[in-house]
Backbone and ligand atoms as CSV (ligand in chain L), in Angstrom:
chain,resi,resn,atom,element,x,y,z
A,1,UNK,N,N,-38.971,-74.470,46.132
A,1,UNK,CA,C,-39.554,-73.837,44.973
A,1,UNK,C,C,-38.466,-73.356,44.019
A,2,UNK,N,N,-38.395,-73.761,42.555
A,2,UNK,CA,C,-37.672,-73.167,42.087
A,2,UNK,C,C,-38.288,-71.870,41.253
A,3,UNK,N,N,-36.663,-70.936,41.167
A,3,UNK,CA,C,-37.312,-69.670,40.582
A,3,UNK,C,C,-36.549,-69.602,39.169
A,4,UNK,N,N,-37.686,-69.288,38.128
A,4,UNK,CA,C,-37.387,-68.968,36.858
A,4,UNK,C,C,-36.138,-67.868,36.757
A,5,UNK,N,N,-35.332,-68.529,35.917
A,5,UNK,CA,C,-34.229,-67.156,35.828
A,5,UNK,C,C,-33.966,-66.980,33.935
A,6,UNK,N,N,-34.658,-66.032,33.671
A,6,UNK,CA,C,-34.030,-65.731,32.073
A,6,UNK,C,C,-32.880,-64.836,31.621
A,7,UNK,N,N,-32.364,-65.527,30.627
A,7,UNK,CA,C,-30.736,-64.584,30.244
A,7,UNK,C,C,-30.934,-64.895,28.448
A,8,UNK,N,N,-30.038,-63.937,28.305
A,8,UNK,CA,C,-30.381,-64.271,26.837
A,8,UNK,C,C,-28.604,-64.068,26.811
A,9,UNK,N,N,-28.576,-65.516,26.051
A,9,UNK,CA,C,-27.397,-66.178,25.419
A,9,UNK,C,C,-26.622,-65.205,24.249
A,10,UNK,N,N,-25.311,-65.046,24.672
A,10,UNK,CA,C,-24.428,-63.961,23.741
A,10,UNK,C,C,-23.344,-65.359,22.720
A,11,UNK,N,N,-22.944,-64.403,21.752
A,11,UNK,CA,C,-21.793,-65.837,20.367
A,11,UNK,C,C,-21.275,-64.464,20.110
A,12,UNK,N,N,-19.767,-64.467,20.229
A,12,UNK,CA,C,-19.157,-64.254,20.063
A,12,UNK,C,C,-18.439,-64.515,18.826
A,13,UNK,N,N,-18.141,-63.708,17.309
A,13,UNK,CA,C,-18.089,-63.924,16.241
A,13,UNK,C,C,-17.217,-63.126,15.781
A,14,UNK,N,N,-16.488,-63.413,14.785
A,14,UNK,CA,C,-16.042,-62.345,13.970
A,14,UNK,C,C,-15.939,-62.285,12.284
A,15,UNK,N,N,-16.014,-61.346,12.037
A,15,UNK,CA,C,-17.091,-61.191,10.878
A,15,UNK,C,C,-15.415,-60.808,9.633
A,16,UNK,N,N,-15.991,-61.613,8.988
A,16,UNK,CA,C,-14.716,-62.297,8.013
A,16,UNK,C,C,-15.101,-61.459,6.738
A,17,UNK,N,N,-16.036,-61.147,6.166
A,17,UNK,CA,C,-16.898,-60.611,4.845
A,17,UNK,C,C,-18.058,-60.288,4.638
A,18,UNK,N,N,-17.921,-58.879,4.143
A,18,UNK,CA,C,-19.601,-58.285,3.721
A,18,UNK,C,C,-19.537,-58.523,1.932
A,19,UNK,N,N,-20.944,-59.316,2.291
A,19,UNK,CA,C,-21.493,-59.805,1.252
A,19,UNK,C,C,-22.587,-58.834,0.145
A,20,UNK,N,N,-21.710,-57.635,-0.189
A,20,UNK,CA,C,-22.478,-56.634,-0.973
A,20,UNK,C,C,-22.175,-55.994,-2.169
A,21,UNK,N,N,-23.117,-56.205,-2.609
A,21,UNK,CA,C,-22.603,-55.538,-4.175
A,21,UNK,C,C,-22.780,-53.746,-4.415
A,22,UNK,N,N,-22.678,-53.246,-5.520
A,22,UNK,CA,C,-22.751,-51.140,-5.252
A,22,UNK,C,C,-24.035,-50.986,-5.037
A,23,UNK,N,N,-25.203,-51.409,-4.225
A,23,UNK,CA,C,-26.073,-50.957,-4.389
A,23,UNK,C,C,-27.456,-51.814,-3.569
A,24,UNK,N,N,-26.916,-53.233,-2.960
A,24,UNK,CA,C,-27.677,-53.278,-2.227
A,24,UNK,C,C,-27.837,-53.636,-0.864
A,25,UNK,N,N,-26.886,-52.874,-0.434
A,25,UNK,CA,C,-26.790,-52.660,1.288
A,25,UNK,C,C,-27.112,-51.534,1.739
A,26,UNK,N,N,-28.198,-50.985,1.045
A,26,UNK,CA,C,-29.186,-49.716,1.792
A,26,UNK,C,C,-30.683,-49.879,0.776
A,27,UNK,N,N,-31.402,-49.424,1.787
A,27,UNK,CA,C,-32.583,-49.090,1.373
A,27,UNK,C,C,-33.161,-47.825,1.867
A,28,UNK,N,N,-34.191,-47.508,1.338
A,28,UNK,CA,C,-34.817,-46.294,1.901
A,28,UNK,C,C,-35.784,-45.989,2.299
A,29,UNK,N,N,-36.030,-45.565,3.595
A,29,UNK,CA,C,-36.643,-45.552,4.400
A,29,UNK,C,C,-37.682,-43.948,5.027
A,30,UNK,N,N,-38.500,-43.930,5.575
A,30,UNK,CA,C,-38.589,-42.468,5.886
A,30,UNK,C,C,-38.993,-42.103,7.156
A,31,UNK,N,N,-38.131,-41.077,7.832
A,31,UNK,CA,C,-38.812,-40.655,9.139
A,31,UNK,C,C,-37.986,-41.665,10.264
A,32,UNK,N,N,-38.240,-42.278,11.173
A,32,UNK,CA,C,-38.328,-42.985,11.891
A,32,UNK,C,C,-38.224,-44.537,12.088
A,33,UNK,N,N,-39.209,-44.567,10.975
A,33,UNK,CA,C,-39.693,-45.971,10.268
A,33,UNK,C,C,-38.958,-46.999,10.052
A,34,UNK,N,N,-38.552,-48.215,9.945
A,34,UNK,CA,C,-37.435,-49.015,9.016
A,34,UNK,C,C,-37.765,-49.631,7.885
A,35,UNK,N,N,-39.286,-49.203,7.637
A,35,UNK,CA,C,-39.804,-50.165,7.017
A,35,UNK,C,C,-39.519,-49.680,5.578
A,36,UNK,N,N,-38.872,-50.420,4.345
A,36,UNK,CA,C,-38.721,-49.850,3.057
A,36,UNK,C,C,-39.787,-49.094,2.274
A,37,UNK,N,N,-39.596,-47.853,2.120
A,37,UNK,CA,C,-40.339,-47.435,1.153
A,37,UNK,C,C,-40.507,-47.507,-0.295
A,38,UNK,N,N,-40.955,-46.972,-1.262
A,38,UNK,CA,C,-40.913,-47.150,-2.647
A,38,UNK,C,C,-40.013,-46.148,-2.814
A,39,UNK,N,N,-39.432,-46.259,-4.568
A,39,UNK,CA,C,-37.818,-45.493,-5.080
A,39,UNK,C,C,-38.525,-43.583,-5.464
A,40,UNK,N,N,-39.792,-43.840,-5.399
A,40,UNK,CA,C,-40.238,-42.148,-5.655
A,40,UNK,C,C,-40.848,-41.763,-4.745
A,41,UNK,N,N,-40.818,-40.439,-4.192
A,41,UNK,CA,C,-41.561,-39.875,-3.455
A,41,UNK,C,C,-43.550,-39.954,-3.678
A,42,UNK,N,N,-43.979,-40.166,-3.513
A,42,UNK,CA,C,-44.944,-40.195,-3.839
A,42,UNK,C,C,-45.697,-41.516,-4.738
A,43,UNK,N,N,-45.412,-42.642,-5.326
A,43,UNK,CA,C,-45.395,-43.828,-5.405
A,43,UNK,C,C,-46.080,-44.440,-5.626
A,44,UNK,N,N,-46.921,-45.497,-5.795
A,44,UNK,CA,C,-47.571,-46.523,-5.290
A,44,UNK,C,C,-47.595,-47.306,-3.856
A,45,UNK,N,N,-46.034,-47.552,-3.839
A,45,UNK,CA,C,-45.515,-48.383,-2.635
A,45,UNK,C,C,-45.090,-47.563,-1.576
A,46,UNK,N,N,-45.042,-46.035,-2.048
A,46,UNK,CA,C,-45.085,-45.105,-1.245
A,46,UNK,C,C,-45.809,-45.008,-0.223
A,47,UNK,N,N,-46.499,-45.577,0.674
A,47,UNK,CA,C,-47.593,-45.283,1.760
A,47,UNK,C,C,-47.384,-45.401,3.091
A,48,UNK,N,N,-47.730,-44.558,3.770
A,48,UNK,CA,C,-47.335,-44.403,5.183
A,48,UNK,C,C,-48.414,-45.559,5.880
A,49,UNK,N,N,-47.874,-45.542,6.530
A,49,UNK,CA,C,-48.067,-47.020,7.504
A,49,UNK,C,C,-48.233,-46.993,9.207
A,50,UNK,N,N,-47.644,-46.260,9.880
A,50,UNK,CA,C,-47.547,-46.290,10.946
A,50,UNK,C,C,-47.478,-44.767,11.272
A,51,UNK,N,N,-47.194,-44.119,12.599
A,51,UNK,CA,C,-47.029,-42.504,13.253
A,51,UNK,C,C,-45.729,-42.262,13.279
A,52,UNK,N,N,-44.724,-43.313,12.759
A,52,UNK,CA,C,-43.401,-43.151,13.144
A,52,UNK,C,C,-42.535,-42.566,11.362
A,53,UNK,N,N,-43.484,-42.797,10.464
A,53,UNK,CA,C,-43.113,-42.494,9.238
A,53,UNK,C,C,-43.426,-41.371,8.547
A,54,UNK,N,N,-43.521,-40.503,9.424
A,54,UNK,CA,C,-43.239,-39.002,8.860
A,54,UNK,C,C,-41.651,-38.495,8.911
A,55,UNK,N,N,-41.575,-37.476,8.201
A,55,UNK,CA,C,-40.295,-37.274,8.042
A,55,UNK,C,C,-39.408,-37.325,6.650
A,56,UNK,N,N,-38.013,-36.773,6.762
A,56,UNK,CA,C,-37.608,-36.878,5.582
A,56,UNK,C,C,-37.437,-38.184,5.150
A,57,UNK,N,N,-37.132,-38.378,3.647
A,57,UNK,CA,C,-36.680,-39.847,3.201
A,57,UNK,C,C,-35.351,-39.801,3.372
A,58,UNK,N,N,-34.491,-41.207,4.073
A,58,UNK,CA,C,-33.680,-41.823,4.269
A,58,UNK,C,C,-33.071,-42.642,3.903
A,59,UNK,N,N,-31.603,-42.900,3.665
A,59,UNK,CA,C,-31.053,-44.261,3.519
A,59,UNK,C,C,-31.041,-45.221,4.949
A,60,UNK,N,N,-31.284,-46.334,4.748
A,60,UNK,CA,C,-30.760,-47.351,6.080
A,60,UNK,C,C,-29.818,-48.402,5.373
A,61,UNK,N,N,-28.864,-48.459,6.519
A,61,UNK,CA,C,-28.213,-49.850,5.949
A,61,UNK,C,C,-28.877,-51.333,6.480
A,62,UNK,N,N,-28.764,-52.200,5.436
A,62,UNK,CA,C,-29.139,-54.059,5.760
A,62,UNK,C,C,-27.952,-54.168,4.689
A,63,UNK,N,N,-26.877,-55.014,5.502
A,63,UNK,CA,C,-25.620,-55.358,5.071
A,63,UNK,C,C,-25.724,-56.779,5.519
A,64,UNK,N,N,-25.035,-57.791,4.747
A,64,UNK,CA,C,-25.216,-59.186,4.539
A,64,UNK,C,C,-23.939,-59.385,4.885
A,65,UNK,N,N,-23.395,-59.971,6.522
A,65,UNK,CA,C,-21.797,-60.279,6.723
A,65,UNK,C,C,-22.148,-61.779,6.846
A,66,UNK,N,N,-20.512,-61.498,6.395
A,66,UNK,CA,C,-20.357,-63.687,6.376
A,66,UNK,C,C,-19.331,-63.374,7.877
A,67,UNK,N,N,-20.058,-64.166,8.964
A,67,UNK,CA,C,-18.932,-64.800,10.251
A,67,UNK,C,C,-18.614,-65.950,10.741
A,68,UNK,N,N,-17.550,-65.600,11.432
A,68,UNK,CA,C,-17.607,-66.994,11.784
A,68,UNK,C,C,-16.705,-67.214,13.234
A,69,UNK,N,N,-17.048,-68.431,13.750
A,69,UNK,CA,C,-15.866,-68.899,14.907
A,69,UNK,C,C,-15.501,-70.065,14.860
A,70,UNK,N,N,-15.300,-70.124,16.093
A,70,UNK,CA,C,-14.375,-71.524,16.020
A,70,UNK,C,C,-15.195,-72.930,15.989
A,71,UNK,N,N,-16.572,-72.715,15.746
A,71,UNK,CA,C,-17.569,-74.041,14.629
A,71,UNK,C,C,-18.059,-74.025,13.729
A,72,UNK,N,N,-17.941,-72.875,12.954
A,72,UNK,CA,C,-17.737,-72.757,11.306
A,72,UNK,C,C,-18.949,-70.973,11.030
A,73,UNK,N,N,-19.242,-70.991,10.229
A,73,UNK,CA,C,-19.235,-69.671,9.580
A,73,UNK,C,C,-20.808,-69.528,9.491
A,74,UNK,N,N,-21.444,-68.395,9.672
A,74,UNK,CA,C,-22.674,-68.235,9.166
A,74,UNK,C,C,-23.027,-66.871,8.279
A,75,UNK,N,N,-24.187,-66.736,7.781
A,75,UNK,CA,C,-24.443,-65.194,7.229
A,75,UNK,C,C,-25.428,-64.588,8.361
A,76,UNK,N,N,-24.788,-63.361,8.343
A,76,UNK,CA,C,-25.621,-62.488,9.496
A,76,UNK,C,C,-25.953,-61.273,8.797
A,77,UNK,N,N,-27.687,-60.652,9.229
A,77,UNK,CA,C,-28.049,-59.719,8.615
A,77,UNK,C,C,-27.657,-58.622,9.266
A,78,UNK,N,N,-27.014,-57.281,8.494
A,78,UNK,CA,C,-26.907,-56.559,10.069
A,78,UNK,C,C,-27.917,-55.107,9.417
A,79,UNK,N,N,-28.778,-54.791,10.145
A,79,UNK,CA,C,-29.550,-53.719,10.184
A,79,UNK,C,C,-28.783,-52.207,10.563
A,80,UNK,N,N,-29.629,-50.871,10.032
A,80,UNK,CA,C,-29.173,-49.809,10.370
A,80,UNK,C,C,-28.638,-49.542,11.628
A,81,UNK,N,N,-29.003,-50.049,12.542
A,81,UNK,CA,C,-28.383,-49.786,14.210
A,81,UNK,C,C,-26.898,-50.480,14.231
A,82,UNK,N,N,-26.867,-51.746,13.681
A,82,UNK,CA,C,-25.702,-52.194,13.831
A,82,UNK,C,C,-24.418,-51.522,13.382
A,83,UNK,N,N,-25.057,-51.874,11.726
A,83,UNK,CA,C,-24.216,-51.364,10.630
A,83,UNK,C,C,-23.553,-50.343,10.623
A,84,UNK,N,N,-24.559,-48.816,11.491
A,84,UNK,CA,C,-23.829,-47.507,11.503
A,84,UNK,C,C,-22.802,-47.577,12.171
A,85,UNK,N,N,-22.970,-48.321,13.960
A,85,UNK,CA,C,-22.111,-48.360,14.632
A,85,UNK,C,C,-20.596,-48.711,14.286
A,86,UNK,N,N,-20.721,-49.706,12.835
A,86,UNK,CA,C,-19.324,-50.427,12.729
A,86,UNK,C,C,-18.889,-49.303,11.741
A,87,UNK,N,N,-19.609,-48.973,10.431
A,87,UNK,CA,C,-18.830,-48.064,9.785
A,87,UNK,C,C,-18.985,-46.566,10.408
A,88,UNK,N,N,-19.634,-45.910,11.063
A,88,UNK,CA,C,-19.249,-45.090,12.256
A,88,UNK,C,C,-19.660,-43.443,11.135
A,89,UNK,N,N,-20.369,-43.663,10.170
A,89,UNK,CA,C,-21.809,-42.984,9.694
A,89,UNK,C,C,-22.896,-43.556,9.468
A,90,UNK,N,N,-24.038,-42.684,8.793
A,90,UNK,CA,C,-25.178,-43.310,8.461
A,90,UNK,C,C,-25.302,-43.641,7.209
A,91,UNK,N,N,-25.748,-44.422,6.720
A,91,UNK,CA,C,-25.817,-44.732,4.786
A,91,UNK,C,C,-26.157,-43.773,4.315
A,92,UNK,N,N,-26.644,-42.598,4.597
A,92,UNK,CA,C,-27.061,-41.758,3.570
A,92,UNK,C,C,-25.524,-41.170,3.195
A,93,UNK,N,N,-24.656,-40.769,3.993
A,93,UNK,CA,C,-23.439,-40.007,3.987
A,93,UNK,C,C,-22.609,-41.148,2.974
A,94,UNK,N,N,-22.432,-42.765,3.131
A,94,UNK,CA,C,-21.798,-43.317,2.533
A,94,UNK,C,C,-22.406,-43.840,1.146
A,95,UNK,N,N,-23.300,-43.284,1.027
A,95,UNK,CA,C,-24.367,-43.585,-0.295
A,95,UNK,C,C,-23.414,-42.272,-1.112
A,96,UNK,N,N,-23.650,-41.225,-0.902
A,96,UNK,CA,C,-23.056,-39.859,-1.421
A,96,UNK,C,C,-21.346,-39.699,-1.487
A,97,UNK,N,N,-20.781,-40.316,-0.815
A,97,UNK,CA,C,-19.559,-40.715,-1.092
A,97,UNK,C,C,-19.428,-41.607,-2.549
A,98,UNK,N,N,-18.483,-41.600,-2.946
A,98,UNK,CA,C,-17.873,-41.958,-4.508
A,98,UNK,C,C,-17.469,-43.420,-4.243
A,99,UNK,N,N,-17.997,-44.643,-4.775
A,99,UNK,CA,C,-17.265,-45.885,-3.799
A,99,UNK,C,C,-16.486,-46.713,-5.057
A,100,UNK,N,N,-15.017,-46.594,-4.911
A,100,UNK,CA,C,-14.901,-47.253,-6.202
A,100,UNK,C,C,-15.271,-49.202,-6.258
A,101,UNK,N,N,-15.105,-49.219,-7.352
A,101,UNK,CA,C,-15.429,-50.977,-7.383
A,101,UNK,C,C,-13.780,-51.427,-7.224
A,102,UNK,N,N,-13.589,-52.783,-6.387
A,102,UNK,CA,C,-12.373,-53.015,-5.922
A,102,UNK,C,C,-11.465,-53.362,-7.391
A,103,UNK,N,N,-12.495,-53.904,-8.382
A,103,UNK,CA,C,-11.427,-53.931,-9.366
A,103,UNK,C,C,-10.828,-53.040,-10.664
A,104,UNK,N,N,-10.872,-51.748,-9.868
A,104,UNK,CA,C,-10.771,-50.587,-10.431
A,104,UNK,C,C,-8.974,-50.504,-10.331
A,105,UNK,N,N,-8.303,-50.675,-11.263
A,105,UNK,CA,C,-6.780,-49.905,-10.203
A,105,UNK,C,C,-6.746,-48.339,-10.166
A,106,UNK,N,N,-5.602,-48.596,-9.031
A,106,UNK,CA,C,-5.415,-46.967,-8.207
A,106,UNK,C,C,-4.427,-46.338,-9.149
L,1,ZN,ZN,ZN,-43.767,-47.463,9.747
């Protein structure tokens, strides 16, 4: 008899470029939720949806990296869980930070 064995397959990558311009690698979110809300409190597109979307309003990050290995390159989406981990806050803190544009000189 054979026995089913499931694994879920890991790729190993490294991530060469984030693909973002000042303004759209966060959205906002509220509570719990991930799901985008509308830009005003109160809204149209404003509407709660689920038990998990109470709470204050939030930034989340969805950051667009370009990676790649050693069989060529892809775009990867990376969501708030990821994203915080690599820049090591949450978007709301790096939203409120001052970000200059790179072709600003120092
Ligand atoms: Zn929700």
């Amino acid at each position: 008899m054979l026995t089913k064995v499931q694994c879920q397959p890991w790729i190993s990558v490294e991530i060469v470029a984030l693909n973002v311009g000042s303004t759209d690698w966060c959205y906002t979110a509220r509570g719990g939720c991930a799901k985008k809300v509308g830009p005003e409190e109160g809204s149209s597109s404003d509407t709660k949806h689920c038990n998990k979307d109470n709470g204050e309003r939030t930034e989340r990050y969805k950051v667009e990296a370009i990676a790649h290995d050693n069989t060529g390159c892809i775009n990867l989406l990376m969501w708030d869980r990821e994203a915080k981990k690599l820049c090591g806050k949450p978007a709301k803190e790096v939203k409120k930070e001052k970000v200059r544009p790179h072709t600003e000189k120092i």
